[in-house]
N, C-alpha and C positions, 0 to 999 in steps of 0.2 A: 740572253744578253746580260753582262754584270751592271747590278744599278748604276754604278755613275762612271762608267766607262763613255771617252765621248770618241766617237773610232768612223773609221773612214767612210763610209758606207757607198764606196765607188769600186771603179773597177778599172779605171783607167784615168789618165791625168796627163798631164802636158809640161814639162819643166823649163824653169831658165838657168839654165848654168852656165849662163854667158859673164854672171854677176854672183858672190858669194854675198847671200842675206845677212848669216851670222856664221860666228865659228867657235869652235867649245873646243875643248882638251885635244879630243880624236877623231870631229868629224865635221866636215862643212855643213853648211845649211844652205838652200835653194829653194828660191819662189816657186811655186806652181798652179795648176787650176786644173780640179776635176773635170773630167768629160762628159764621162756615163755614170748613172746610178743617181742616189737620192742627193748628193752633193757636189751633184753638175752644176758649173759655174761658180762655186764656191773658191778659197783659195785654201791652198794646203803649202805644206812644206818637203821638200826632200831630202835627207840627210843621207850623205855618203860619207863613209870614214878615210881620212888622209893617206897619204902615199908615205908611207913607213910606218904604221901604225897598224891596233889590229883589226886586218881586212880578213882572215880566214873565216869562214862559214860557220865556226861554234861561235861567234862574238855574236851575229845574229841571233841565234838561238838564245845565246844568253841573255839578249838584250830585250827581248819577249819572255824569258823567264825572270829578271829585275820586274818589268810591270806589272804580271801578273801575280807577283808577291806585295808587290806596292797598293795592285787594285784593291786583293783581298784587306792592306788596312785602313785603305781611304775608304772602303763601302763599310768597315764597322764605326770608324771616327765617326762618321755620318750619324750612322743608324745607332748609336750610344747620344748625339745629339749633344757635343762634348761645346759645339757655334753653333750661330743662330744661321748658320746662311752654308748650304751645301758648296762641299769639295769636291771637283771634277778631273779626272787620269785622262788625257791623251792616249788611246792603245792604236799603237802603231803595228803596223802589216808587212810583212819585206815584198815589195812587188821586183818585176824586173823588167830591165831596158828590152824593149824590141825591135827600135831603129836606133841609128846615128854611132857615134864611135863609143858608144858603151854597150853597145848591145850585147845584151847576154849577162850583163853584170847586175848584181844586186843593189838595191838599196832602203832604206825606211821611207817610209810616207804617214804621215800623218796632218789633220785637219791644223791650219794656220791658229795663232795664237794672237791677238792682238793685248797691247797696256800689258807687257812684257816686264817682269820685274826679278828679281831673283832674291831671297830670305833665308838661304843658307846654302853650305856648302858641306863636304866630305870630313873636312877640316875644321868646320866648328864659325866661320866665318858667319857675320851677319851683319846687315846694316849697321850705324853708328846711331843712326834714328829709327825710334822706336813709333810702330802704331799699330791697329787693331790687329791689321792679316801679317804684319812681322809677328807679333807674340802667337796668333792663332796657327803659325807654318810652327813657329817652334814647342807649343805645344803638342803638334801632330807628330814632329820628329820624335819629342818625349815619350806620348803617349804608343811607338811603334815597339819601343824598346819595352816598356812595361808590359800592354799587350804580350810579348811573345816571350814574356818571360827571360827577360836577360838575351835573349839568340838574335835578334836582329835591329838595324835601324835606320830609319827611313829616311832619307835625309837627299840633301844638294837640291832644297825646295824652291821652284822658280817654274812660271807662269804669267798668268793673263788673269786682269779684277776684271767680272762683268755685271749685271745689274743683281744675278742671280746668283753669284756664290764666282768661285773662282778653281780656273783650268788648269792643272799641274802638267808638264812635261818633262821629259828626261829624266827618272828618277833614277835616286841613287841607292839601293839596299848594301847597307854592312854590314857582317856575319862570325859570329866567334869561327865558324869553320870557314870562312873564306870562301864560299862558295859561291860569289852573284859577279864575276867578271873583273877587270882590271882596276877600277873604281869602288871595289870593294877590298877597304882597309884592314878589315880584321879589325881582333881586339883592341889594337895599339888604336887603331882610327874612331875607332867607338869610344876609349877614353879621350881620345886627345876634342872629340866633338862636345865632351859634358864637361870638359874643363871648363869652356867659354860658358857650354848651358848657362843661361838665369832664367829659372821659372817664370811666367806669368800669370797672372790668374784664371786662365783657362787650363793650365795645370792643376791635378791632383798632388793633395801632401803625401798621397801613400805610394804613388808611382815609382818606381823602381829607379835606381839609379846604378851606376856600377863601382865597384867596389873600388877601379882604380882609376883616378882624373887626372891622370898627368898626360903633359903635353908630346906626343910622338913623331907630329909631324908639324912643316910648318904651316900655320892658318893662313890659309888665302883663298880670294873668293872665286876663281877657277878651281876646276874637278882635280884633284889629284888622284895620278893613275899607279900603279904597279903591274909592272908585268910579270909573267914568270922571266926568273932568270937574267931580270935588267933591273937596272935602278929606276925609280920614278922619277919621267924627264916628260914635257911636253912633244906631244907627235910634231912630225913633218910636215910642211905644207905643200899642197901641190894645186896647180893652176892646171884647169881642165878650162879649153877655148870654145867658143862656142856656143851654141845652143842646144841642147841634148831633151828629147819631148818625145812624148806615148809611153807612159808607164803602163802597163798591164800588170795585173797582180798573178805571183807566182803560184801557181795551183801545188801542195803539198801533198 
């Protein structure tokens, strides 16, 4: 298991998507509660992505290859000991429906988030007020980019404070080659994000910056997405009735 991976450890789950919890760029969010396994009775979340949006089967895969780049720099942030208080990844699982009117369709699951906050975005966005775990997200986004030598950067940081350090979900990797999903800006999004950067002192003087700061897209504190082949515009909403429950996780 990666050290601070915090991940489902169930196998099955009950949803309500009678009622949408939260909603981001491309995808609804919905209550639920594990059934079986180590996080029976616990609450979790369901995330299905919107009715014109992208729903095809690589966005999945992508979206477990965004974490598993984000995990590998939140377990060295850590283990460099850059804060006094450990940073925790959500790693989310595609399980799928096996009754009710989604059966058969996919969706993410991941462990509930509570003291829900957000400290950046795609675009460079960040509170207007400053404190400990805004400056300490924005040094991690810094520190993603120096790390990997110029090629990527970690960013749209938003989570849950808890007594022991603090749960990151939905991450956003951007990539000079463009390769982590719809949410991933390229180079244009990478400078238009250090425009706004201001160091803190959890930042290093020597850490990397990029050569170019100017502004490419506009800052706001929702995901901004790109598709291929379409402009960046916010997805579709779609109203699913009901109650849809028994997640099982998809065996691979």
């Amino acid at each position: 298991m990666s050290d601070y991976a915090r991940e489902n450890k169930s196998t099955d789950a009950k949803i309500f998507c009678n009622t949408i919890f939260a909603s981001g760029s491309f995808k609804n969010v919905y209550r639920g509660e594990y059934t079986k396994g180590e996080r029976a009775g616990e609450e979790c979340v369901c995330k299905i992505f919107k009715s014109g949006s992208v729903y095809e089967e690589s966005y999945f895969q992508v979206e477990l290859k965004v974490v598993a780049k984000a995990l590998e720099i939140v377990n060295k942030f850590n283990r460099d000991k850059h804060i006094d208080q450990n940073i925790w990844l959500n790693q989310p699982a595609v399980w799928t429906f096996i009754e009710g009117n989604k059966n058969g369709e996919k969706a993410i699951i991941e462990p509930m988030i509570t003291n829900f906050e957000k400290f950046n975005s795609n675009t460079g966005w960040t509170p207007e007020e400053s404190s400990p775990w805004i400056n300490a997200m924005q040094s991690l986004s810094h520190f993603s980019y120096h790390t990997t030598n110029r090629r990527l950067l970690f960013c749209d940081l938003q989570g849950g404070i808890y007594k022991d350090g603090f749960v990151l979900t939905d991450p956003v990797i951007m990539s000079t080659n463009q390769e982590y999903g719809p949410t991933d800006l390229g180079a244009h999004g990478i400078s238009t994000f250090f425009a706004s950067h201001r160091c803190s002192k959890y930042c290093k003087a020597h850490w990397l910056v990029p050569h170019d700061k100017k502004v490419y897209f506009t800052i706001q504190k929702g995901s901004a997405m790109v598709l291929p082949g379409r402009q960046s515009r916010a997805a579709l909403t779609c109203q699913l009735p009901g109650m849809l429950e028994n997640l099982s996780i998809q065996e691979e």
